[in-house]
MOPAC internal coordinates of N, CA, C and O (Angstrom, degrees):
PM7 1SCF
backbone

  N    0.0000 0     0.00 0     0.00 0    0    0    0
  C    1.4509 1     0.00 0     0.00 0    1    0    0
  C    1.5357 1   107.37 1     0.00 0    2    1    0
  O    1.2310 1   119.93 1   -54.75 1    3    2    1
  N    1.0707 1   117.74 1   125.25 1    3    2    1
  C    1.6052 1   138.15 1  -178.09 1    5    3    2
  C    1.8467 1    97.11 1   -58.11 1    6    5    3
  O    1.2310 1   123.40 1   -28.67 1    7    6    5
  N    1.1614 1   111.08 1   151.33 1    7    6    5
  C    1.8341 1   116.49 1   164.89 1    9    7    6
  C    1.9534 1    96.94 1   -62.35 1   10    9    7
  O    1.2310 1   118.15 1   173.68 1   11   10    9
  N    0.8675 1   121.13 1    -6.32 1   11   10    9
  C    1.7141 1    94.11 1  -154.15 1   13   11   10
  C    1.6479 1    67.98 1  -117.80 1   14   13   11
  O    1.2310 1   110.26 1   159.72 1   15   14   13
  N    0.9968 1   135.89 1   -20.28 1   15   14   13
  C    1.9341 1   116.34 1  -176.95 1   17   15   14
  C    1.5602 1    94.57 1   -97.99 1   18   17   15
  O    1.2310 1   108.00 1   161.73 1   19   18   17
  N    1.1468 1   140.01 1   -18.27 1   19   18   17
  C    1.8000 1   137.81 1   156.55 1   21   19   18
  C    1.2896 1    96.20 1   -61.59 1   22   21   19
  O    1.2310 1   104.16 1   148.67 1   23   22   21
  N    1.5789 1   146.81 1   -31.33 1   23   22   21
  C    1.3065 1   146.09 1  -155.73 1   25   23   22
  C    1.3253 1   100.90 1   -73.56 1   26   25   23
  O    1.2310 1   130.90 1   112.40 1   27   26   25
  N    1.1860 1    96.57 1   -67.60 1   27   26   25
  C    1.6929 1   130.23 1   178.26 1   29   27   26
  C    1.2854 1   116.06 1   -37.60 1   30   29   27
  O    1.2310 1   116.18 1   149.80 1   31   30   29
  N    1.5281 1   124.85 1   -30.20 1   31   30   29
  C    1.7311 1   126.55 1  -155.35 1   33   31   30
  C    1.3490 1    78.52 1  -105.78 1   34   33   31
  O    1.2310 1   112.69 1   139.29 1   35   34   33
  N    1.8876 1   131.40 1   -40.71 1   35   34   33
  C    1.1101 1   114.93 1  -139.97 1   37   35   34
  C    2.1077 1    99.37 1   -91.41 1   38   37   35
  O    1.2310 1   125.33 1   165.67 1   39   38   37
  N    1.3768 1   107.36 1   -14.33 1   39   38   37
  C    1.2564 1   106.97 1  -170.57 1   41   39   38
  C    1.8248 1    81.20 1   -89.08 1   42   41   39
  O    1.2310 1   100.62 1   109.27 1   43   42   41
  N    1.4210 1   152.78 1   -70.73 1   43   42   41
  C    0.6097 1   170.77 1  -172.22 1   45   43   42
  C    1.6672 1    94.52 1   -21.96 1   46   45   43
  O    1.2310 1   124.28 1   123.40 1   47   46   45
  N    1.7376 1   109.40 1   -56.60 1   47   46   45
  C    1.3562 1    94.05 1  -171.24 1   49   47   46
  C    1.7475 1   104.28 1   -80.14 1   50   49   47
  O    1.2310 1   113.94 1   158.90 1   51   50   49
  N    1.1793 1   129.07 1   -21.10 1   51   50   49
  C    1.5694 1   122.34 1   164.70 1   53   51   50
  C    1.3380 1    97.76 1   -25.58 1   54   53   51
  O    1.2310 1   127.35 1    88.60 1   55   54   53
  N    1.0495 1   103.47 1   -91.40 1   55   54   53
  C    1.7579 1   140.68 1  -164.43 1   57   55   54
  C    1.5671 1    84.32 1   -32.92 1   58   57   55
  O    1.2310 1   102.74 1   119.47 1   59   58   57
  N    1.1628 1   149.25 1   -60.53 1   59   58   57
  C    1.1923 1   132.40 1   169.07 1   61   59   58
  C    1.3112 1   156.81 1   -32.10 1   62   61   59
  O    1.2310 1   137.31 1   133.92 1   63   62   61
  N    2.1678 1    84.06 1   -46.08 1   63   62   61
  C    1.6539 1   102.23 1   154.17 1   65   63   62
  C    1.5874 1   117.50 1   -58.36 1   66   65   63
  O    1.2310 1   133.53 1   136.09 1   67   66   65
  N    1.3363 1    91.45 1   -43.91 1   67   66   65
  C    1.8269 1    90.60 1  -152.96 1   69   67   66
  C    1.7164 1   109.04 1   -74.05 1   70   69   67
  O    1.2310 1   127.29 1   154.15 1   71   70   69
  N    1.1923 1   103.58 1   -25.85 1   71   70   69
  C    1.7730 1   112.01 1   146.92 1   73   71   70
  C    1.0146 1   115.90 1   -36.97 1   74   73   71
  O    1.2310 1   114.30 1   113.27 1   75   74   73
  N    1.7866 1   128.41 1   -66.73 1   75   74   73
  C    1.5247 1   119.38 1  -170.72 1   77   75   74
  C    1.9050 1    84.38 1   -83.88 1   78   77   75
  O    1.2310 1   106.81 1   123.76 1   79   78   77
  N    0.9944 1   142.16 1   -56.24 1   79   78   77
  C    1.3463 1   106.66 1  -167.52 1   81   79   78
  C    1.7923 1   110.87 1   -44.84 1   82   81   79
  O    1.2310 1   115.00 1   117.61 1   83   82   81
  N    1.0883 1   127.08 1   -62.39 1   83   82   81
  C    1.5470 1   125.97 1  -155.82 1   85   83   82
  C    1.9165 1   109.37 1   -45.33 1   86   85   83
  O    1.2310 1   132.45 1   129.90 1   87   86   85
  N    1.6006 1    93.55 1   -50.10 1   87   86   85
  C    1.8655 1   106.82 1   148.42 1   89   87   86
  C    1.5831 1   139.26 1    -1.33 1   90   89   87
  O    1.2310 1   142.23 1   109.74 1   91   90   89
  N    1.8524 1    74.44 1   -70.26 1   91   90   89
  C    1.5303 1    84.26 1  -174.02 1   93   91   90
  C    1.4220 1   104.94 1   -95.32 1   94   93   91
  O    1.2310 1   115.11 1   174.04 1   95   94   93
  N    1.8115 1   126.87 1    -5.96 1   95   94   93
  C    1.3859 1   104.96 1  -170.61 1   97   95   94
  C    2.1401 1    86.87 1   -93.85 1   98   97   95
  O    1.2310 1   121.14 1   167.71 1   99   98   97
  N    1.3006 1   115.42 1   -12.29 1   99   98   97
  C    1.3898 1   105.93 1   168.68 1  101   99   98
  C    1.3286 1   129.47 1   -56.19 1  102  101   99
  O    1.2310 1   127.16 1   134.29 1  103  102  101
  N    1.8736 1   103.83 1   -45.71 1  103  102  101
  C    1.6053 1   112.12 1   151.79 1  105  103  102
  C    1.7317 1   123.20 1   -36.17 1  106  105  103
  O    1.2310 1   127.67 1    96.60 1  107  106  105
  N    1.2115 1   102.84 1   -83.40 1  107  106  105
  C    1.5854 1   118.24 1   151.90 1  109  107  106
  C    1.8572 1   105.29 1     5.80 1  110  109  107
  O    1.2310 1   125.63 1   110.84 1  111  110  109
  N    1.4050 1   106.79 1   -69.16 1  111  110  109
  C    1.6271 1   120.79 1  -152.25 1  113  111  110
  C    1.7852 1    96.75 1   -80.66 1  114  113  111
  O    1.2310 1   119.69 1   150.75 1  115  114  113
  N    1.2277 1   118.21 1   -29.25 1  115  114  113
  C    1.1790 1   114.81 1  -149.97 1  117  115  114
  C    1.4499 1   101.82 1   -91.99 1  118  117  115
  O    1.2310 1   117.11 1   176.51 1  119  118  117
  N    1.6155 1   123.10 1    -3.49 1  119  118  117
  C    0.9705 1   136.86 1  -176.50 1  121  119  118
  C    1.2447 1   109.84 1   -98.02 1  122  121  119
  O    1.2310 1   116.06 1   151.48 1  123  122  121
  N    1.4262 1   125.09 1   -28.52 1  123  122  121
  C    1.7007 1   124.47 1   170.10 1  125  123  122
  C    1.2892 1   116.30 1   -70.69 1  126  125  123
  O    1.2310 1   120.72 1    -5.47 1  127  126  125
  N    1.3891 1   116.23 1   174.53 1  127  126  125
  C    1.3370 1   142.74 1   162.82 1  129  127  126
  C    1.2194 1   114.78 1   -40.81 1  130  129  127
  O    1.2310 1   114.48 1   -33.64 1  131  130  129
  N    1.1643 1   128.07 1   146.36 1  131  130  129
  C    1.5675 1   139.58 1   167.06 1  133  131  130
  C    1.9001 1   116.62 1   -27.48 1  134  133  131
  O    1.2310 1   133.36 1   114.29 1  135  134  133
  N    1.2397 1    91.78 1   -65.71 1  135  134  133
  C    1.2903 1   111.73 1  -172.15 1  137  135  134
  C    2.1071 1   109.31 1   -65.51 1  138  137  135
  O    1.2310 1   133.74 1   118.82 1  139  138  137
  N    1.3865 1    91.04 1   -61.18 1  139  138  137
  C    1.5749 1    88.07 1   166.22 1  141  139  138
  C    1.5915 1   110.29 1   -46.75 1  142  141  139
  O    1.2310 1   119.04 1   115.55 1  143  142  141
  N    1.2768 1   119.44 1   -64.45 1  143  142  141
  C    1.2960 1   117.71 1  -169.87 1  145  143  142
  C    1.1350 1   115.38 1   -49.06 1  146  145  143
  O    1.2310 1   102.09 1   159.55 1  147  146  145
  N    1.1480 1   150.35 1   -20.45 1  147  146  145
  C    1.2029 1   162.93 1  -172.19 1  149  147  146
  C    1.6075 1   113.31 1   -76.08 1  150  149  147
  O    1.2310 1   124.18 1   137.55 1  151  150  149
  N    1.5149 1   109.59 1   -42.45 1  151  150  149
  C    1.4814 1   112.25 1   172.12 1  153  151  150
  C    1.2070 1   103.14 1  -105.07 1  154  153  151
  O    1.2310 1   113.28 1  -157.55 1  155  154  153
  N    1.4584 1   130.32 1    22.45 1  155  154  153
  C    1.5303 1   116.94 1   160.08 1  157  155  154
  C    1.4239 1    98.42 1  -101.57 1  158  157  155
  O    1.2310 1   129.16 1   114.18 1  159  158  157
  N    1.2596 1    99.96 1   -65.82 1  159  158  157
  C    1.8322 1    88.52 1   169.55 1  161  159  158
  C    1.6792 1   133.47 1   -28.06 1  162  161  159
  O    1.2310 1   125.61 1   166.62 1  163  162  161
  N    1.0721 1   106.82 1   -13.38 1  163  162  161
  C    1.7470 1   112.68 1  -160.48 1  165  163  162
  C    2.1685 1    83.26 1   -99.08 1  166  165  163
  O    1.2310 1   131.30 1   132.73 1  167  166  165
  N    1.4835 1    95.79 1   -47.27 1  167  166  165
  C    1.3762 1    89.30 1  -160.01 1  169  167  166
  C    1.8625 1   104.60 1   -88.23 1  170  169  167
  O    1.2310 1   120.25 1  -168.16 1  171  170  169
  N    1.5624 1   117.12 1    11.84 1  171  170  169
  C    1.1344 1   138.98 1   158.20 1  173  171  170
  C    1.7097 1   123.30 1   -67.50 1  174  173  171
  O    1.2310 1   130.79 1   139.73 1  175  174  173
  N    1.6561 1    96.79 1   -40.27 1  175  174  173
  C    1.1059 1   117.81 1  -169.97 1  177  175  174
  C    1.4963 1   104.81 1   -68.49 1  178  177  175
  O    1.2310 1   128.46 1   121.98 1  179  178  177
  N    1.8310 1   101.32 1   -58.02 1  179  178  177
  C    1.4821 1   107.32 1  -169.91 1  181  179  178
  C    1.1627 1   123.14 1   -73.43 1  182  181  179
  O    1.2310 1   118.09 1   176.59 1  183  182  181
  N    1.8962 1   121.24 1    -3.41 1  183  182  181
  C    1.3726 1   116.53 1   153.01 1  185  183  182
  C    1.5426 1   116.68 1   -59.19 1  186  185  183
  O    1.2310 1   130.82 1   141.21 1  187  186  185
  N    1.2404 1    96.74 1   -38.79 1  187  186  185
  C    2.0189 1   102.99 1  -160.27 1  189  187  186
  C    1.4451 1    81.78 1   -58.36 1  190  189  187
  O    1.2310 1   111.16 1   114.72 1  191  190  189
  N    1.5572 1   134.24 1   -65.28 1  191  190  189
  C    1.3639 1   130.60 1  -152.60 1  193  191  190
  C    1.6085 1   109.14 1   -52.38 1  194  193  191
  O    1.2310 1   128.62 1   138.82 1  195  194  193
  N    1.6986 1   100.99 1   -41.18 1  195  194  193
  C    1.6021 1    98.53 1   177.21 1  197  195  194
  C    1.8621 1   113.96 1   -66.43 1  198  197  195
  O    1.2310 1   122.22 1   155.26 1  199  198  197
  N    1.2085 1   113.36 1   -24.74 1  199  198  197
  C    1.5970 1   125.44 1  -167.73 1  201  199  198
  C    1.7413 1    91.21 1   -72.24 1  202  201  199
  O    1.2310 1   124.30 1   128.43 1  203  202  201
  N    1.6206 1   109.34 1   -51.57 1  203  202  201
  C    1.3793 1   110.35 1  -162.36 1  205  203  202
  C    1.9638 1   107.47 1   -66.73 1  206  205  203
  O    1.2310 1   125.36 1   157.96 1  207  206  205
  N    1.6216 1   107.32 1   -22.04 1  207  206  205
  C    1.2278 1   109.00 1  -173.72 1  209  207  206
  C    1.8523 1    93.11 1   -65.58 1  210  209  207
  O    1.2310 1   120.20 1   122.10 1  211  210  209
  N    1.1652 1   117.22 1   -57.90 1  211  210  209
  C    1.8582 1   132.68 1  -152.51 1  213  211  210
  C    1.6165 1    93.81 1   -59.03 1  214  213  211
  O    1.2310 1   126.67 1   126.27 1  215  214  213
  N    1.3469 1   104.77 1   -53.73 1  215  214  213
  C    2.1018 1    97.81 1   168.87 1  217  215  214
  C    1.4453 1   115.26 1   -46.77 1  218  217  215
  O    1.2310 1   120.53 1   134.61 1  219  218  217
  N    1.1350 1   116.59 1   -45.39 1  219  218  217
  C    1.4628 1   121.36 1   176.05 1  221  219  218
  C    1.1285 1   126.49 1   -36.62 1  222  221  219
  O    1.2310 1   134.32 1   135.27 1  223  222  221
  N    1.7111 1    89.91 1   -44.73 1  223  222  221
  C    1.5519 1   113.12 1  -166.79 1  225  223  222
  C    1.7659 1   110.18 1   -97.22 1  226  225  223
  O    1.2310 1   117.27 1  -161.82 1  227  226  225
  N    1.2538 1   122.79 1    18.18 1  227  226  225
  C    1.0838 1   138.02 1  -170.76 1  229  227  226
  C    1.5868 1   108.58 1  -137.02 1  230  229  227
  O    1.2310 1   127.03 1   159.40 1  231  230  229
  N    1.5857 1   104.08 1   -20.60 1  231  230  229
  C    1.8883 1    91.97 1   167.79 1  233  231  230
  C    1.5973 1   100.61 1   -71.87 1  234  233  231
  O    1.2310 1   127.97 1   122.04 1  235  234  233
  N    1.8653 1   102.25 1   -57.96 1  235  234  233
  C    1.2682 1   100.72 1  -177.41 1  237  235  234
  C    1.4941 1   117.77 1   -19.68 1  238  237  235
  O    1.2310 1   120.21 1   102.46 1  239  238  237
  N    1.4699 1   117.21 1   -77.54 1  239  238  237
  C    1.2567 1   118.88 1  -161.86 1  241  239  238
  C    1.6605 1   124.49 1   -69.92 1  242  241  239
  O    1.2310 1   125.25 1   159.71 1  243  242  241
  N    1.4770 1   107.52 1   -20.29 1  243  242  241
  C    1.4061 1   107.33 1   144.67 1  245  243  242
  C    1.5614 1   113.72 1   -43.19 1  246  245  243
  O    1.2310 1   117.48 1   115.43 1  247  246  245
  N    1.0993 1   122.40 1   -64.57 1  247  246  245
  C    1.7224 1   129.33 1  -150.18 1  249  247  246
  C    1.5985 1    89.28 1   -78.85 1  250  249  247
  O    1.2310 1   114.96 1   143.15 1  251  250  249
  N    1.3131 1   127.16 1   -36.85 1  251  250  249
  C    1.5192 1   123.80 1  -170.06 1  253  251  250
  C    2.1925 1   104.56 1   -60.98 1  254  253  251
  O    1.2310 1   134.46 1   -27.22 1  255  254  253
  N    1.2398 1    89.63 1   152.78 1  255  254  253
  C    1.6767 1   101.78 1   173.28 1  257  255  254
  C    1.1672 1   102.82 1   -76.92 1  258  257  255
  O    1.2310 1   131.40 1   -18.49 1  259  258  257
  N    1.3804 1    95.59 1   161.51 1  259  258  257
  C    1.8671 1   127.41 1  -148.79 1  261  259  258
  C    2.3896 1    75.33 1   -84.29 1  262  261  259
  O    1.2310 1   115.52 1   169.61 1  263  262  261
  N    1.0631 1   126.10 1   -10.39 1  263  262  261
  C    1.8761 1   123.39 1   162.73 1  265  263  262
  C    1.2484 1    90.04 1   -94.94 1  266  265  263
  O    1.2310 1   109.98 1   115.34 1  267  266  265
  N    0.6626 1   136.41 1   -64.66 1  267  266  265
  C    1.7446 1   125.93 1  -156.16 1  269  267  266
  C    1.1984 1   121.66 1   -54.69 1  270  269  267
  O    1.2310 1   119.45 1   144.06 1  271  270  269
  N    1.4470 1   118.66 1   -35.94 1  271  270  269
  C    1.7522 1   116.54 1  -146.59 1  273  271  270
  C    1.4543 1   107.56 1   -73.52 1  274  273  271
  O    1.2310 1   129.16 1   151.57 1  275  274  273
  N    1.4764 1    99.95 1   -28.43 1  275  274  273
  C    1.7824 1    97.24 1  -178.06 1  277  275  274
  C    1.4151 1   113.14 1   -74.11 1  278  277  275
  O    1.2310 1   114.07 1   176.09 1  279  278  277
  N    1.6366 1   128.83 1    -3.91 1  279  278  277
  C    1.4458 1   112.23 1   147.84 1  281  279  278
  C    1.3501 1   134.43 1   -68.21 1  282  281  279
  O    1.2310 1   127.21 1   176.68 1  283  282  281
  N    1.7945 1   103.74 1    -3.32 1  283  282  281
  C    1.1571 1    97.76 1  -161.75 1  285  283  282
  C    1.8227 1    89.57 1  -116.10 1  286  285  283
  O    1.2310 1   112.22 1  -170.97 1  287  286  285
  N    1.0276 1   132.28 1     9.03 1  287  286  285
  C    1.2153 1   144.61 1   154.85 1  289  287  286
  C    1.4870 1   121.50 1   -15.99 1  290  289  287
  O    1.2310 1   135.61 1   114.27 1  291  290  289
  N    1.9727 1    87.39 1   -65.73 1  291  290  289
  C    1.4593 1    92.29 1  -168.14 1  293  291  290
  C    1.2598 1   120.86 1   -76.61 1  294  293  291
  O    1.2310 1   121.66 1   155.62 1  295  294  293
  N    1.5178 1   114.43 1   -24.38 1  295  294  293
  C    1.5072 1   119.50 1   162.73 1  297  295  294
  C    1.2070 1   126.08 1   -55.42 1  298  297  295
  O    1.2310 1   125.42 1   148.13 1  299  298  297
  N    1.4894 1   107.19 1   -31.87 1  299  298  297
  C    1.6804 1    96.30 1   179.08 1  301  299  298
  C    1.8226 1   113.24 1  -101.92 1  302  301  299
  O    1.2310 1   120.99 1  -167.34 1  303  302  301
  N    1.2325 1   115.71 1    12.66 1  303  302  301
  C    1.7974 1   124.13 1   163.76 1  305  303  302
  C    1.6038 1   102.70 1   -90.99 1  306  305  303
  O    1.2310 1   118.45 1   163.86 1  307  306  305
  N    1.3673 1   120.56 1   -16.14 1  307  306  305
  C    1.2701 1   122.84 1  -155.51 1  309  307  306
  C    1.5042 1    99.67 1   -88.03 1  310  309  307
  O    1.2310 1   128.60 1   123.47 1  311  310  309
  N    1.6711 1   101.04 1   -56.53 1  311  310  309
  C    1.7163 1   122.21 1   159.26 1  313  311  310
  C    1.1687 1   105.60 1   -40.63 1  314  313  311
  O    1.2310 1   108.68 1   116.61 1  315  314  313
  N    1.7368 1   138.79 1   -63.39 1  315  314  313
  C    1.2483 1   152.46 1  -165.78 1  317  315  314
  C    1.4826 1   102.34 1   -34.20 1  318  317  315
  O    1.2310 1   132.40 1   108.87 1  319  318  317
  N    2.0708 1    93.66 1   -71.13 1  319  318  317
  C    1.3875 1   119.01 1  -176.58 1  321  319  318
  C    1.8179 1   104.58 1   -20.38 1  322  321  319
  O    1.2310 1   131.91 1   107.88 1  323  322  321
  N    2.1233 1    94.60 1   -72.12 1  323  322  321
  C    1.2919 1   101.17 1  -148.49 1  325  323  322
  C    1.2683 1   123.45 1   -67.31 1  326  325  323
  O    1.2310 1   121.37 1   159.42 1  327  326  325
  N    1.6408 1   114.97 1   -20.58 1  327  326  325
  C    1.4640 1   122.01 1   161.94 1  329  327  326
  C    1.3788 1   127.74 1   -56.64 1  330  329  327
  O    1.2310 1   127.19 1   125.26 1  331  330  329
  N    1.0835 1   103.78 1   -54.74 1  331  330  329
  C    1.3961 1   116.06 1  -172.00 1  333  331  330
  C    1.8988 1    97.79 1   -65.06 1  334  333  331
  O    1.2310 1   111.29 1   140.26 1  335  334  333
  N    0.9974 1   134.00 1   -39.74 1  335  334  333
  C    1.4279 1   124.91 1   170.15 1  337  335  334
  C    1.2509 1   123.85 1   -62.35 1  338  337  335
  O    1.2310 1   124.50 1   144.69 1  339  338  337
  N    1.6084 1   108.97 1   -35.31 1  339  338  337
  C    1.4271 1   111.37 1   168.90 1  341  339  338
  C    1.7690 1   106.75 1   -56.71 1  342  341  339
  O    1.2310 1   125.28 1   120.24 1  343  342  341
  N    1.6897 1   107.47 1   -59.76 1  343  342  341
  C    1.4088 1   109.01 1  -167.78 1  345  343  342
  C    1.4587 1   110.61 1   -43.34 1  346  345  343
  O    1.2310 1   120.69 1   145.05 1  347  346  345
  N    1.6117 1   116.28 1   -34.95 1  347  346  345
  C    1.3717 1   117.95 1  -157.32 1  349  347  346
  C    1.9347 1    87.05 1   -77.12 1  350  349  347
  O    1.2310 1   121.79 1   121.49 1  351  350  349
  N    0.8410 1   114.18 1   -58.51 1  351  350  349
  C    1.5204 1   126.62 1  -175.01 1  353  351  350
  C    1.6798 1   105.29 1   -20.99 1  354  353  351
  O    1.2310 1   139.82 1   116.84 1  355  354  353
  N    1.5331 1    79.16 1   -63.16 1  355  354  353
  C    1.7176 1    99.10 1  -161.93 1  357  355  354
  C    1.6571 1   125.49 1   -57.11 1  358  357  355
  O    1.2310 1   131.61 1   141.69 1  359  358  357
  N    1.8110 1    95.18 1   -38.31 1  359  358  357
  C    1.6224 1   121.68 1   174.70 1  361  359  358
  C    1.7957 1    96.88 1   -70.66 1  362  361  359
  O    1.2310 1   116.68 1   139.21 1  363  362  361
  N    1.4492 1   123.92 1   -40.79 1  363  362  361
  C    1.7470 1    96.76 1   178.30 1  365  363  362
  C    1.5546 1   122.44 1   -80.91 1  366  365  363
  O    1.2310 1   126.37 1   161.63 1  367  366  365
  N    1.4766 1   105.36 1   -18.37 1  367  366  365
  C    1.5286 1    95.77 1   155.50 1  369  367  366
  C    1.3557 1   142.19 1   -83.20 1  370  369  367
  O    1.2310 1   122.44 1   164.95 1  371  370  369
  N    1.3158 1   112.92 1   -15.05 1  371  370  369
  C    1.5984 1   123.16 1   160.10 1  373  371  370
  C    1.2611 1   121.01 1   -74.76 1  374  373  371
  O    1.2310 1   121.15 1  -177.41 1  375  374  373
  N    1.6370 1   115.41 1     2.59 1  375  374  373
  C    1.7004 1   102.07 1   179.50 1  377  375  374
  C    1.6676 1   108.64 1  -104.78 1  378  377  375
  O    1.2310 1   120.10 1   180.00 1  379  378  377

C-alpha cells in the first residue's frame, strides 16, 4: 500500500467517526426542547458543512497523482484540524 492510499483509509476512517459522532449529537438534539434544539441543530449543521468540506478534500486527493497528493495534504489536515475541533467543541456543549 502506497503512503497516499494509507492517507486515504486513514482520513477516510476520521470522516467516519465524525459521521457517527455528528449522529449521535443529532440524537442528543432531537430529544431537547424547542429552543435548545434550535441551537444544536444550527451547530449540527456547521459540522456537516465542515464534514462536507474534509470529503471534498479527500475526493481530491483520491483523484490527485501518487506526485501530487502531498500538496494536497495540507488542505485536507487543515479540513481535518477544523472539524474535528468543531466536533470536539460541539460534543462538550451538548452534554
Amino acid at each position: 500500500m502506497s503512503m497516499k492510499e494509507a492517507y486515504e483509509k486513514k482520513l477516510q476512517a476520521h470522516l467516519d467517526e465524525c459521521a457517527a459522532e455528528i449522529d449521535k449529537l443529532k440524537a442528543k438534539a432531537d430529544k431537547e426542547k424547542a429552543n435548545a434544539q434550535i441551537a444544536y441543530y444550527k451547530q449540527i449543521e456547521e459540522l456537516k458543512s465542515k464534514q462536507a468540506t474534509l470529503d471534498s478534500k479527500l475526493s481530491e486527493l483520491k483523484e490527485s497523482s501518487e506526485d501530487a497528493w502531498e500538496d494536497l495534504k495540507a488542505g485536507a489536515e487543515s479540513a481535518w484540524d477544523s472539524l474535528s475541533g468543531a466536533l470536539k467543541s460541539a460534543a462538550s456543549r451538548f452534554k
